[in-house]
N, C-alpha and C positions, 0 to 999 in steps of 0.2 A: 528435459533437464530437471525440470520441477520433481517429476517422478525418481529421478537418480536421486537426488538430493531425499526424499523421502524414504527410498530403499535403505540407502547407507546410514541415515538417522537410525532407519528400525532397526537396523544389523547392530550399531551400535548400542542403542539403547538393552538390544534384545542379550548384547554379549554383558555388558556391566548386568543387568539385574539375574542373570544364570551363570554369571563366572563364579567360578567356587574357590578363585585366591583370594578373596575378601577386599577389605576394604582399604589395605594397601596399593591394591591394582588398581583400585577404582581410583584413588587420590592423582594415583600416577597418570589415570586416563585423564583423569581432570584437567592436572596438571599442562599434558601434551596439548589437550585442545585449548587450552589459554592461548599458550604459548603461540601457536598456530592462529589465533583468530588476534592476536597482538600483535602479528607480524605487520609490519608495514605494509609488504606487497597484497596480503588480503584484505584489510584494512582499505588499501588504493582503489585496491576490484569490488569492496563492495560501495565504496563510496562511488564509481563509477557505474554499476548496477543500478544505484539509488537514483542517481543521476538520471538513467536512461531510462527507467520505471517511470520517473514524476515527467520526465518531457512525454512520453508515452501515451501517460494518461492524459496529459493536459491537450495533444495532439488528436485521442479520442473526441475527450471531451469534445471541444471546437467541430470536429468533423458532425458530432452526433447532430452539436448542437442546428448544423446547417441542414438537416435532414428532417421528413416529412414529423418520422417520430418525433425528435429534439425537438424541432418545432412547437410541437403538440403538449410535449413536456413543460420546455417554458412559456410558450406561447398563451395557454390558458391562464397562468401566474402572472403574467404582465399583461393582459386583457383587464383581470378581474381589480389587477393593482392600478391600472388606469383610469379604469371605472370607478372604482373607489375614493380614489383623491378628485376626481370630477365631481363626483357627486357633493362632495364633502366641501367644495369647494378649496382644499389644501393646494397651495401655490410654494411649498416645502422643495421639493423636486427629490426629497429621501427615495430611494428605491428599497423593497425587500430582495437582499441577495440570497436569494434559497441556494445552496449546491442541491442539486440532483442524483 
């Protein structure tokens, strides 16, 4: 899908900067894709796209984090952070939230 979406960009981008009716055509092309990207029902789709992108990742995230890797990833960040306020003797309970 991702690939479609890039094809038809280049097709478009490639006919606006070699179309030889100027820059009347081009206003008009403009114009069309406002219009089209104003619409409510794409508007709806991508706000539902959005939607399914950010549960996605957050659904990764969580998976990764339960994993040898993820582990490894945070697992040395919150060792070195534990060690650290131990040592230091801070009874704070602050954690550093790194995203990864």
């Amino acid at each position: 899908m991702r690939g479609k979406l890039w094809f038809i960009g280049g097709l478009a981008a490639g006919f606006v900067l070699g179309a030889r009716a100027g820059r009347e055509r081009y206003e008009e092309l403009v114009r069309n894709a406002r219009k089209v990207w104003d619409h409510p029902t794409v508007q709806e789709a991508a706000g539902v796209a959005q939607a399914q992108a950010n549960r996605l990742y957050a659904e990764g995230k969580d998976r990764l984090a339960h994993t040898r890797v993820g582990e490894k990833l945070t697992g040395g960040m919150d060792d070195a952070l534990a060690a650290s306020t131990t040592s230091t003797g801070s009874s704070s309970g602050h954690r550093n939230n790194t995203t990864i």
